[in-house]
N, C-alpha and C positions, 0 to 999 in steps of 0.2 A: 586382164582379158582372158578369157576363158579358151580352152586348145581349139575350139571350133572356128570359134570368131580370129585368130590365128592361123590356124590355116586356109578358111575361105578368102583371102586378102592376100594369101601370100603369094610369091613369085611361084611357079611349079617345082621348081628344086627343093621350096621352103618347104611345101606343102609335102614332097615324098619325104622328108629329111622328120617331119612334125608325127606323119601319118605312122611313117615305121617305128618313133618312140611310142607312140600311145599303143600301137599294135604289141609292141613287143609288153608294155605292159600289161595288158590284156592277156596274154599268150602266162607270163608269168603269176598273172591272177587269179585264174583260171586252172593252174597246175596246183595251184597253193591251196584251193578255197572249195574247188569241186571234185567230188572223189571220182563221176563220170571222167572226167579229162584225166585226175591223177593216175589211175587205171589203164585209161586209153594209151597214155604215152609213157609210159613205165618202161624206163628201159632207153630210151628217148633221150637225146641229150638236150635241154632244153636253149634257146637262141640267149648269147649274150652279150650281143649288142645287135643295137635295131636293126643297122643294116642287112643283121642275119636274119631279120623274122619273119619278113616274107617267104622265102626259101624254106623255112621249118613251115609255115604255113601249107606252101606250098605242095610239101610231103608226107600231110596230113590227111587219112582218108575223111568222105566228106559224115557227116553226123548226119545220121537218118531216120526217118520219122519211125522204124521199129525198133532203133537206141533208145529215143525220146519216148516208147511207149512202155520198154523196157524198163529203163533206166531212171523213171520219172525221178525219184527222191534222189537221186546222186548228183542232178544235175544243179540243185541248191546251190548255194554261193555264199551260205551262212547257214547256222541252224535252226532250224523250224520253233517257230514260237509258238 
């Protein structure tokens, strides 16, 4: 079963509990994979377990459309082929 189809069925505890691992993997993907984010949060101590990553979320400023205008190529996720 795929994490979606898992969380839309699950009890609300299941679903915060499902939602903060995949976030927090996101969060670590993200710091690994885009030099925008790695930059961004340098210095940052990154969330190490789920329960933390809303709260790093949360103390994150928000990414804005003249980062995005900036930043275009850094925001990649892999390297340009």
């Amino acid at each position: 079963m795929r994490p979606l189809d898992q969380i839309e069925f699950a009890p609300v505890a299941e679903q915060e509990r499902l939602t903060n691992r995949l976030l927090l993997r996101q969060i670590h993907h993200a710091a690994a994979h885009s030099l925008f984010y790695r930059r961004r949060w340098a210095g940052r101590r990154l969330p190490a377990t789920a329960a933390a990553a809303r709260a790093f979320l949360a103390g994150l400023p928000l990414t804005t459309r003249a980062d995005l205008e900036e930043h275009n190529d850094e925001f990649r996720a892999c390297a340009p082929s």
